[in-house]
C-alpha positions as CSV (number, residue, x, y, z in Angstrom):
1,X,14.0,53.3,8.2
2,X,14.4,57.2,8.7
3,X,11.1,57.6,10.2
4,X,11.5,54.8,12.7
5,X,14.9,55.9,13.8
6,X,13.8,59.3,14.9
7,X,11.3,58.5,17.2
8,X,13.5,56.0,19.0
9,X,15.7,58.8,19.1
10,X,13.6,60.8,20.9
11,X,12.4,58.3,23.7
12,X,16.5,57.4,24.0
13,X,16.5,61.4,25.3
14,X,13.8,61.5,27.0
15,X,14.8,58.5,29.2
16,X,18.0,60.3,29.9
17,X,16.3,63.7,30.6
18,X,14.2,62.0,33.3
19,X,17.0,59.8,34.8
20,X,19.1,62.7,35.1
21,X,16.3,65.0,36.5
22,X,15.7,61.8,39.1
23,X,19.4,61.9,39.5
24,X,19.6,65.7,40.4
25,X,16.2,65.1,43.2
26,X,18.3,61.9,44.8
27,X,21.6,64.2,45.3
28,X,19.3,66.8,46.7
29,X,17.3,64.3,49.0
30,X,20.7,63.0,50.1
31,X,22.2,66.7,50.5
32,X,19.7,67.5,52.9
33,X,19.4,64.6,54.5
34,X,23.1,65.0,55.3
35,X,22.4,68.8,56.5
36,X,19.8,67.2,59.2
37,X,22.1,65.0,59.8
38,X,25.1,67.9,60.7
39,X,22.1,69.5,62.1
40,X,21.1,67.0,65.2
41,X,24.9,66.0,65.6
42,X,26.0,69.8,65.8
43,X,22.8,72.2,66.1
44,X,23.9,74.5,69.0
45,X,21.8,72.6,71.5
46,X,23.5,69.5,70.7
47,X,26.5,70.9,71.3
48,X,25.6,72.5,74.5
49,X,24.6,68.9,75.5
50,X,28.1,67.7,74.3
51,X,29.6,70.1,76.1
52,X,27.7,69.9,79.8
53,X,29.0,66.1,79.6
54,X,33.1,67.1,78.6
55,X,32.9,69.5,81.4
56,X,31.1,67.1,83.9
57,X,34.0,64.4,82.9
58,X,36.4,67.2,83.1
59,X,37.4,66.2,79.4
60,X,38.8,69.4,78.7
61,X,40.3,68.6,75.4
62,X,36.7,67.9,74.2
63,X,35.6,71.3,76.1
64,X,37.7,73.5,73.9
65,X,37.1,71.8,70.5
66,X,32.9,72.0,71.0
67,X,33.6,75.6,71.8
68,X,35.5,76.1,68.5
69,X,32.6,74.7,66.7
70,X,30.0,76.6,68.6
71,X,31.7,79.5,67.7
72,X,32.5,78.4,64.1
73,X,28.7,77.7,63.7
74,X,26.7,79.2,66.0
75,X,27.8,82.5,67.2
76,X,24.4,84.1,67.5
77,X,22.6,81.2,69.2
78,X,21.9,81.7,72.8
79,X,23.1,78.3,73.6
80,X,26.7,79.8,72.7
81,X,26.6,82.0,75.5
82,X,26.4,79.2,78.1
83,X,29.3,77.0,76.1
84,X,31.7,80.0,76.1
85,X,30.6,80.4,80.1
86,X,32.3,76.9,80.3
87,X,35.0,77.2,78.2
88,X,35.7,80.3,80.2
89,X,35.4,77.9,83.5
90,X,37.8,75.3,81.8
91,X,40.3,78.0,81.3
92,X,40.1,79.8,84.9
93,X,40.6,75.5,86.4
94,X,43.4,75.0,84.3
95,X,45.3,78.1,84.9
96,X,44.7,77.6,88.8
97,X,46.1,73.5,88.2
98,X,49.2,75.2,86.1
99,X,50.1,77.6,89.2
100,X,49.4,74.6,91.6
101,X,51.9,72.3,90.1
102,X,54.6,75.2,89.7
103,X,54.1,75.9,92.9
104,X,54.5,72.0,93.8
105,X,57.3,71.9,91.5
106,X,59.3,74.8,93.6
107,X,58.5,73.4,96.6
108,X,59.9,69.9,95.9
109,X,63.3,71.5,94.2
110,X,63.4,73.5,97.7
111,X,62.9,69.6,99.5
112,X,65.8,68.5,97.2
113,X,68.1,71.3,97.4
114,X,67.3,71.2,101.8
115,X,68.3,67.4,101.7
116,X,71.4,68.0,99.4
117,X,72.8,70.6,102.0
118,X,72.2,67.7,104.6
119,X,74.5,65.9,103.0
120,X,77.9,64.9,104.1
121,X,80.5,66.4,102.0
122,X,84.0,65.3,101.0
123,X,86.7,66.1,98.2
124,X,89.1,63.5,97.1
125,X,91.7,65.9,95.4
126,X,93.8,62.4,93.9
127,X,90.3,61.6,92.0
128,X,88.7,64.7,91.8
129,X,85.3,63.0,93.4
130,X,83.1,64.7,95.3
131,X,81.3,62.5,97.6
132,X,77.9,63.0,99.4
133,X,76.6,60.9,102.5
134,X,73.6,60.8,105.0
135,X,74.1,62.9,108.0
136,X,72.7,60.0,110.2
137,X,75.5,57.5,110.9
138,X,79.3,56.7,109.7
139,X,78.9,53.6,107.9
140,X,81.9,51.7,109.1
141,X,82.2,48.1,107.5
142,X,81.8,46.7,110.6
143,X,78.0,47.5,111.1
144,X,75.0,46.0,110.3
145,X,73.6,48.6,108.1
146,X,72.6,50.1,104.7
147,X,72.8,53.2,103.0
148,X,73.4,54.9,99.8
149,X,75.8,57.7,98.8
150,X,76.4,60.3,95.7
151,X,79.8,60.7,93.4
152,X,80.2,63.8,91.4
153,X,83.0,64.3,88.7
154,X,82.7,67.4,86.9
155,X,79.7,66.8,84.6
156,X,78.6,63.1,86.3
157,X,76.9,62.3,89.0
158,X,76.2,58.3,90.4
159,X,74.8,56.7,93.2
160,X,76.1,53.7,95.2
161,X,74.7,51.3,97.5
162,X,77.1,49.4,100.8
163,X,75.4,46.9,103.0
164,X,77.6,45.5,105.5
165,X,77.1,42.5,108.0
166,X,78.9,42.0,111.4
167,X,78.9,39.4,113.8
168,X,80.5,36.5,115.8
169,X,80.6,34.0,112.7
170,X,81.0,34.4,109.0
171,X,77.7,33.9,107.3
172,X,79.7,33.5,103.6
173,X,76.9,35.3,101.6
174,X,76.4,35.1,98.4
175,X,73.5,36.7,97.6
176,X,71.9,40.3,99.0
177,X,68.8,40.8,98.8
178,X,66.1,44.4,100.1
179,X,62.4,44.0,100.5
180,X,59.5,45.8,101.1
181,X,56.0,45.3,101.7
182,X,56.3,41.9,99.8
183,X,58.1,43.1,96.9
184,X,62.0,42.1,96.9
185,X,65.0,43.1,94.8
186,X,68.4,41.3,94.8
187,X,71.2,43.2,94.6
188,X,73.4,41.6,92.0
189,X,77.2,41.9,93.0
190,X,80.2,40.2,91.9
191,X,81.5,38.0,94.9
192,X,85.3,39.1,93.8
193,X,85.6,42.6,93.1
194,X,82.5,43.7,95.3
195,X,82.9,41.7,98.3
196,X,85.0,42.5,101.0
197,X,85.6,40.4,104.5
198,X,87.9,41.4,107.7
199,X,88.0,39.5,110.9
200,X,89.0,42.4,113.3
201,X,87.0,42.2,116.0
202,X,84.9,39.5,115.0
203,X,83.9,39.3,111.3
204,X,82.8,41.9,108.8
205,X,81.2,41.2,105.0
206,X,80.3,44.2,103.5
207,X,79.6,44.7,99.7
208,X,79.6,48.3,97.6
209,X,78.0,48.4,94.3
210,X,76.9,51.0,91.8
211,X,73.1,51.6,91.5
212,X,70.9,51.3,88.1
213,X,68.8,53.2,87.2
214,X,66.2,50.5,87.5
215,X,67.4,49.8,91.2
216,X,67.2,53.7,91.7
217,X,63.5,53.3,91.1
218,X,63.3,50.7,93.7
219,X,65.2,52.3,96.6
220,X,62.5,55.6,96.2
221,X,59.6,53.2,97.0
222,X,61.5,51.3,99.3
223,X,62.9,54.1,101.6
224,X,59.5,55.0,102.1
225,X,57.9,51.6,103.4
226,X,58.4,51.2,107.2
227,X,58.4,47.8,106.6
228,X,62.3,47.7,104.9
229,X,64.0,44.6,105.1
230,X,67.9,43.5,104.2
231,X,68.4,40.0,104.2
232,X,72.3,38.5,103.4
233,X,72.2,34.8,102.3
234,X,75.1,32.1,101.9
235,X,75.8,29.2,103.9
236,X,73.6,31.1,106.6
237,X,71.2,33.7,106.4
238,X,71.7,37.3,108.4
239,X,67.8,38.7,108.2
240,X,67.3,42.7,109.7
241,X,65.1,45.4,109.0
242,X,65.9,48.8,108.5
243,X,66.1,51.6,111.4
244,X,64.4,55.0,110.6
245,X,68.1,56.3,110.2
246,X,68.7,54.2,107.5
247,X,65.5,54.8,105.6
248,X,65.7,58.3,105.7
249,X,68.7,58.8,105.0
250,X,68.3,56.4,101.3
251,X,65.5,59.0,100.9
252,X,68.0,62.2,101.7
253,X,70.7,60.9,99.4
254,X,67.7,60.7,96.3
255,X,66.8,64.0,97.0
256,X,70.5,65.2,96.9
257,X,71.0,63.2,93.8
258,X,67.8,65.0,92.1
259,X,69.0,68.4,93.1
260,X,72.4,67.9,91.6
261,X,71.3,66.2,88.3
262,X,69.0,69.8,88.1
263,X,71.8,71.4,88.1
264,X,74.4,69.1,85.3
């Protein structure tokens, strides 16, 4: 029983020996298939072909990382040189693009700070408001007009919005509405607390409301339209656009507004 057990034995080991040597050639056949793989995806002229494209695209978050590898890899390759030529490129353009929008920057806090000195200033010493108007017109109730102005209380700052109707005969409106260019925002107002009517010298309807921040974002694309409509609807319908006056002075009071919300 011996004698037949040992040579089983043997051809047990044997079969292990060579399926572990097979083993070992398999791990080194997939090892350097992997390397040829790293090879063609990041050889230095690969990379210098990754990195023409980024730059073309101006994809300069791709730029800097290929560079990194190139240098990680390939520092002695001549293809290196021309990457880091690049990379040197992509830095030079996005110094010039940081200076250019500082330089924008200033120039549009100088715009803001120009437009708030514009402004119409007053100080209510019973409420401790400060209040900032266009320098355009006096918007008396008993216009047909509309324009936005600025409070400031110590460390708050808000905008406001009047639109005011006068004429021969009431129009009772309900509803206010501004438009631009096809694109239309109502004015929500509540008809008891933000309405106000006199009959002095025909009839006045006038309306002052606070502005959202979401309405804020209107006015800026709407003072710039020349094609700014205010329409004031109840049992009839008052329909006018907007003078040049009245535009520019919604985009003065932004600009004021910016400039002292820099500056909170």
């Amino acid at each position: 029983m011996k004698k037949v057990l040992i040579p089983i034995l043997l051809l047990i080991l044997l079969i292990n020996c060579v399926s572990k040597q097979r083993e070992n050639e398999l791990l080194e056949k997939i090892a350097n298939l992997e390397r040829q793989l790293d090879e063609c995806e990041n050889g230095a002229e690969k990379l210098h072909a990754k990195m023409e494209i980024s730059f073309k695209n101006e994809d300069f978050i791709s730029c800097k990382s290929i560079f990194n590898e190139m240098k990680k890899r390939h520092p002695e390759s001549e293809y290196y040189y021309k990457v880091k030529a690049m990379f040197e490129s992509v830095e030079k353009i996005e110094e010039k693009r940081e200076r250019t929008k500082k330089i924008k920057e200033e120039q549009q806090r100088q715009t803001k700070l120009k437009a708030l000195k514009k402004l119409k200033k007053t100080f209510d010493d019973v409420s401790g408001i400060t209040w900032y108007k266009q320098p355009y017109f006096v918007h008396y109730n008993n216009t047909n007009l509309v324009s936005i102005y600025i409070g400031q209380k110590e460390g708050s700052v808000w905008l406001r919005l009047r639109m005011s109707y006068q004429g021969d005969d009431w129009i009772f409106f309900e509803n206010a509405y501004l438009s631009y260019s096809g694109n239309t925002k109502e004015i929500i107002f509540d008809k008891y607390n933000d309405k106000e009517t006199d009959n002095r010298g025909g009839v006045w309807e006038w309306i002052d409301v606070s502005v959202s921040k979401e309405m804020e974002t209107f006015l800026r694309d709407f003072a710039k339209s020349k094609n700014t409509k205010m329409r004031l609807s109840g049992k009839y319908t008052k329909t006018r656009t907007l003078t040049w006056n009245e535009r520019q002075g919604i985009i003065d009071v932004l600009n004021g507004y910016d400039a002292l919300k820099q500056n909170l």
